[in-house]
GUROBA-67873 format. One record per residue (C-alpha): residue number from 0; residue in one letter; x, y, z. Coordinates in Angstrom, 3 decimals, always signed. Example, Ala and Ser with C-alpha at 12.3 -4.5 7.8 and 13.67 -1.06 7.14 Angstrom:
<0, 'A', <+12.300, -4.500, +7.800>>;
<1, 'S', <+13.670, -1.060, +7.140>>;
This chain:
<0, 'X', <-23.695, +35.899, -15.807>>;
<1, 'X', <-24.648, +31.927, -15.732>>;
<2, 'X', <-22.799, +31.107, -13.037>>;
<3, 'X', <-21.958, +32.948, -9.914>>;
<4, 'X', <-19.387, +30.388, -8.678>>;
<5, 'X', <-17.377, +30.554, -11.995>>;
<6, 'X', <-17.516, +34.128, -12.343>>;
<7, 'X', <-16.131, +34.249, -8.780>>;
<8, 'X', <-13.630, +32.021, -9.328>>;
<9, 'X', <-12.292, +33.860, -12.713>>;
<10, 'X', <-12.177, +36.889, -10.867>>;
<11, 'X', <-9.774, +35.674, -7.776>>;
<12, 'X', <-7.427, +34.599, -10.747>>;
<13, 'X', <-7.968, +37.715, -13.499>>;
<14, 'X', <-7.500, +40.688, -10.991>>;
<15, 'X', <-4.048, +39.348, -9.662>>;
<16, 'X', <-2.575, +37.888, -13.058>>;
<17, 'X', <-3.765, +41.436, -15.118>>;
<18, 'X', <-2.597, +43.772, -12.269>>;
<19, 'X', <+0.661, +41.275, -11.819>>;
<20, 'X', <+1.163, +42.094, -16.217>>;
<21, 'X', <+1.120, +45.746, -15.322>>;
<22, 'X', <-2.453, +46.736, -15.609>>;
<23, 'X', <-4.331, +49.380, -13.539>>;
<24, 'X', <-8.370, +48.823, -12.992>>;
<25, 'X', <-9.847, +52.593, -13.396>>;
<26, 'X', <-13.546, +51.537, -13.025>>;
<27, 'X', <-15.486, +48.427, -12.031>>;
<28, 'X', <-19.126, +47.687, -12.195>>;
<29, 'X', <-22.643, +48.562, -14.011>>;
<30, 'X', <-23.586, +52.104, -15.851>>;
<31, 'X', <-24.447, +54.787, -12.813>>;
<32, 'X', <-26.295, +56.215, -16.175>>;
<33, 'X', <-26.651, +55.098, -19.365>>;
<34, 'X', <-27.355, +57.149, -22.083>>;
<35, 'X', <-27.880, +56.372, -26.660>>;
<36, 'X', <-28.780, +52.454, -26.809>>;
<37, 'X', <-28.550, +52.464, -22.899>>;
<38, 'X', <-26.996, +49.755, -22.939>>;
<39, 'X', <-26.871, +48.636, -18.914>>;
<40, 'X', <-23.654, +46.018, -18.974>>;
<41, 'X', <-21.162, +45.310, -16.410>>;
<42, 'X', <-17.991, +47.460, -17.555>>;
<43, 'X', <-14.233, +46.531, -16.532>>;
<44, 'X', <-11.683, +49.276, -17.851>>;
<45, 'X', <-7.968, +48.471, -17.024>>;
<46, 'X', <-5.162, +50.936, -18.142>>;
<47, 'X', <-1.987, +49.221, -19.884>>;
<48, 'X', <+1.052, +50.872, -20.618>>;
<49, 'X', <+0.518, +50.201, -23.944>>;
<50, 'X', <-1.760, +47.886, -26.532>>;
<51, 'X', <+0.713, +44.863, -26.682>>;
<52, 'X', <+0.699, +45.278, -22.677>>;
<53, 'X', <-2.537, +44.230, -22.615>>;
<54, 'X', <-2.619, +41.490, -25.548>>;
<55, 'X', <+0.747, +40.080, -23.362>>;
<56, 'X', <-1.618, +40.434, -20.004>>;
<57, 'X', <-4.402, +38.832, -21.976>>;
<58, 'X', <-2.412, +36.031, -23.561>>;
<59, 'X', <-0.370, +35.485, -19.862>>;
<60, 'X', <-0.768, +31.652, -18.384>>;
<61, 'X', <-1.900, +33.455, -15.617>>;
<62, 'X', <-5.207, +35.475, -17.146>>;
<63, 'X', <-5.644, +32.004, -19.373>>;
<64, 'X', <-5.959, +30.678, -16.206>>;
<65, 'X', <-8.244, +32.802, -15.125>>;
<66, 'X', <-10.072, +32.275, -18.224>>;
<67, 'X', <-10.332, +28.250, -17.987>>;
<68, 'X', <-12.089, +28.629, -14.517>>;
<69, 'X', <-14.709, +31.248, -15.616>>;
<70, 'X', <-15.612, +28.496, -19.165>>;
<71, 'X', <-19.202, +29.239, -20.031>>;
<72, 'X', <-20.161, +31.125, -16.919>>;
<73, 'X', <-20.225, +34.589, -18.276>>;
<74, 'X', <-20.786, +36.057, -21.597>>;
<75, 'X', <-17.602, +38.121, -22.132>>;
<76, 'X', <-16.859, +41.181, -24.822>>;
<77, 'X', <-13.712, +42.466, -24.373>>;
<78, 'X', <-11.727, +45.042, -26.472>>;
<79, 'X', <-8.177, +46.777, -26.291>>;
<80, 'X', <-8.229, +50.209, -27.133>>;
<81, 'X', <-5.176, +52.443, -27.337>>;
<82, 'X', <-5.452, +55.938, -25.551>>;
<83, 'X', <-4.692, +59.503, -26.700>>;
């Protein structure tokens, strides 16, 4: 994180626009353990319905949003997985 006030602003506009584009947050936060590379990074995963539910909640106006008032105030690595 660079910046504490954009990072809080991106999240008052992320958590509403992804959960309003279906999504579900199933864990929030840093690694209780970490284990291989140990690798000790904040970790969002939110359950879609399906991939293209989550490229749709990623591409909404409302997570772009989001993403316009976080700018450079995080470093971000985010991936879309589909689930068994």
């Amino acid at each position: 994180m660079h910046d504490a006030d954009k990072v809080a602003a991106y999240a008052e506009l992320a958590g509403p626009a992804l959960r309003g584009a279906g999504g579900r947050f199933l864990a929030r936060g840093n690694p209780a353990v970490t284990f291989e590379k140990g690798e000790s990074t904040r970790t969002v995963v939110i359950e879609f319905e399906s991939v293209g539910a989550a490229v749709a909640a990623h591409d909404s106006e409302g997570y772009q949003e989001a993403l316009r008032a976080l700018g450079d105030g995080a470093d971000r690595d985010l991936r879309v997985v589909p689930g068994a």
